[in-house]
Residue, then its C-alpha position, 0 to 999 in steps of 0.5 A: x655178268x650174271x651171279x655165280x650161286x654156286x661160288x657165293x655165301x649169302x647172309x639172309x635176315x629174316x629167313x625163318x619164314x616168308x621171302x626169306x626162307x623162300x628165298x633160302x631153299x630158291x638159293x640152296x637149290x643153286x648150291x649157295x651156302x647160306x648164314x640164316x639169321x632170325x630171332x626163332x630158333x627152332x624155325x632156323x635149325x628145321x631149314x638149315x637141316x632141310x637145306x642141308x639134307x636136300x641141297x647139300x649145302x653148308x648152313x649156319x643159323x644164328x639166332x639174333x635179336x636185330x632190333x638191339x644196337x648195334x646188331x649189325x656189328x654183333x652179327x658180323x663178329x658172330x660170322x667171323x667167329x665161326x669162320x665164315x666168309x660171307x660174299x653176298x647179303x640179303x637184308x629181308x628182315x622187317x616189320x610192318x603195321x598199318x592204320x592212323x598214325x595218331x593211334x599208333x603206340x610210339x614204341x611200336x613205331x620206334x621198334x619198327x624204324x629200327x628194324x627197317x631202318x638203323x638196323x638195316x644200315x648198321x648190317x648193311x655197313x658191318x658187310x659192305x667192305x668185305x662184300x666189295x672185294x671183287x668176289x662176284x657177289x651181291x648186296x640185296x635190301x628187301x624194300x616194298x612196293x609201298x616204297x614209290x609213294x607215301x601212303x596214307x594209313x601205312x605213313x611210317x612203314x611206307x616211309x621207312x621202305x622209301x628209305x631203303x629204296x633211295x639209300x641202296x639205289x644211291x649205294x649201288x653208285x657207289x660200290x659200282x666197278x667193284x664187283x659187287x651188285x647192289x639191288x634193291x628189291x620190291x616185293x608187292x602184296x605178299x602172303x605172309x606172317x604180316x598179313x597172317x596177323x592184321x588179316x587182308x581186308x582193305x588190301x585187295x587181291x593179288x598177292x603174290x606167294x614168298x616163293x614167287x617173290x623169291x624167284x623174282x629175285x633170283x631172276x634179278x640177280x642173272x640179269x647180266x646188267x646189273x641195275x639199281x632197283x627191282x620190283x617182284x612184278x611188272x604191276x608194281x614198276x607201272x604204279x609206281x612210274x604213274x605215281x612219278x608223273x603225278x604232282x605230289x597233291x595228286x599222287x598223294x590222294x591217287x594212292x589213297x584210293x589206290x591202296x584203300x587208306x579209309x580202310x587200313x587206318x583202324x588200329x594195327x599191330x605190327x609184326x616182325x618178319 
């Protein structure tokens, strides 16, 4: 059945800016009350105080660092500190960087799949349990379009989206029959602080807003059939089902060309979201 917004307190990562501060006011304008994490914390405190003034709903902001061990763990006790109980999650924080891996600094690369990835598990693990305690709620990890396929000149972000997609896909075996719905989501080409930073040449257009992306999402989790993995647009589910059907050698140079690697594989500098 269909999410209850109004019955649910939804932890967002990432929420300062982009999908996830979209994706707050699209919840808050359903009477979800929200934990707003981020590292910025006067971007936090301005949502959280429109939110409140214009929804009337409760919102917390907790500032944190979610690159430092352990972060999953800390924010888990910061929330039971304040005495809130959190009934659904939205694991949106990330960085991104593109260009060739050989002239990608490995601290960079070490700070990015951190971020994406052990960071994501650990919070994802610090919540699973009280998240699957029959309360209607949901379990949502941001991942990428760029997940269904390796892309030559975005090869460690693509790869670390890949990995949210299979590992929450495989979760939501898991936790099924529990009452709570695990979806991973696939936001395609978005206007963001990411793009913002490293500029939009080689990418093409359509991009889609935070909003739209936002909206997608809300859309997903009322569908009464609860499913493993969504995309914010049909474009996103056809390239990846083509991508599929193709042999590994052939996907690989198809999306290539596709994502227009020649053009992405100059130095980059990741940003965090």
């Amino acid at each position: 059945m269909a999410v209850d917004h109004s019955s649910q307190t939804t932890l967002i990562t990432g929420a300062s800016s982009g999908i996830g501060a979209a994706l707050a006011r699209r919840l808050a304008e359903r009477g979800t009350d929200l934990v707003l994490v981020a590292r910025r914390t006067e971007r936090l405190d301005a949502l959280a105080t429109e939110l409140r003034e214009t929804h009337g709903v409760r919102v917390e902001t907790v500032p944190a660092d979610l690159g430092r061990p352990g972060a999953g763990r800390d924010l888990a006790a910061e929330v039971d500190r304040r005495g809130v109980r959190v009934t659904s999650l939205v694991n949106n924080a990330g960085v991104g960087s593109d260009g060739a891996f050989a002239d990608q600094d490995p601290a960079e690369l070490e700070a990015l799949l951190t971020l994406n990835v052990v960071a994501l598990v650990d919070i994802t693990r610090a919540f699973i349990d009280r998240l699957s305690r029959g309360q209607g709620g949901y379990l949502v990890n941001i991942a990428s379009a760029a997940a269904y396929q390796p892309i030559p000149g975005m090869a460690v972000y693509a790869a670390s989206k890949a990995f949210v997609l299979n590992f929450t896909e495989a979760l939501w075996w898991e936790t099924r029959g529990s009452g709570l719905r695990t979806l991973a989501f696939s936001p395609g080409l978005t206007r963001s602080e990411f793009f913002d930073a490293i500029g939009t040449e080689g990418y093409g257009n359509g991009f889609q807003t935070p909003d739209e992306v936002a909206q997608a999402l809300v859309r997903a989790l009322d569908r009464r059939r609860s499913v493993p993995s969504a995309v914010s647009r049909a474009s996103t589910a056809v390239s990846a089902g083509l991508s599929r059907l193709l042999g590994r050698r052939t996907a690989v140079s198809a999306t290539a060309r596709m994502a227009g690697s020649a053009a992405l594989m100059g130095k980059r500098r990741p940003v965090t979201t």
